[in-house]
Each structure stands twice: as C-alpha cells, then as structure tokens.
N, C-alpha and C positions, 0 to 999 in steps of 0.2 A: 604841338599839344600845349595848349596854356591853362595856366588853372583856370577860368573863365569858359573855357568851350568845355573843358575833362567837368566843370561844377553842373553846368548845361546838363552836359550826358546824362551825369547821374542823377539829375532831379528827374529826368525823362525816363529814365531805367526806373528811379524809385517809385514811381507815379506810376510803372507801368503802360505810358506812351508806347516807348520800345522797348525792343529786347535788347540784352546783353551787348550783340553784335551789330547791333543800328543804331546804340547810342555809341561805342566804339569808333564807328566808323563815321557819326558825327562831331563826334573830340577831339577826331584826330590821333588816336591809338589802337592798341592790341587789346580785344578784351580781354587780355588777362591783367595787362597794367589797367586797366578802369574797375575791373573786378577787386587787384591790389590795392584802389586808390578808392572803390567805397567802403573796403575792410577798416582802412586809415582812418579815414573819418565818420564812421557808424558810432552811435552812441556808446555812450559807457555802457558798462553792464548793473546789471540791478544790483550784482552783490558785490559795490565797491562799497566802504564803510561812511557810513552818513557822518555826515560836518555838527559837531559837536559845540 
C-alpha cells in the first residue's frame, strides 16, 4: 500500500468509479484502512473558526 495507489483509490471511490471494496482492493488494502484514510484527509468542516 503506498500513498500513491491508497490517493488512486480514493479519487475512484470519491468519484464514485468504484465501490468501497474495488477501490480497496486496488490500493492495495482493507476497506476499512482506505475508509480510515478518506476520514484522514476529508475536508475540514464548515464550522472550524474563519481566519481573521
């Protein structure tokens, strides 16, 4: 698993290509570490405090 195939997957899963378990299984991982690893890097949330 390198972050380069796990970034793949998830553009695939995010995009809606594949599912869950066929971007997983093109990463090179368990969907739950690729599940854990688009929670990591999913955007902020809207109610972090604006930059002042």
């Amino acid at each position: 698993m390198t972050s380069k195939s796990v970034a793949t997957a998830l553009t695939l899963y995010r995009s809606r290509t594949l599912t869950l378990e066929q971007a997983a299984t093109a990463g090179g991982c368990s969907a739950a570490q690729l599940e854990e690893s688009a929670r990591a890097f999913a955007p902020a949330s809207a109610e972090s405090p604006a930059d002042d």
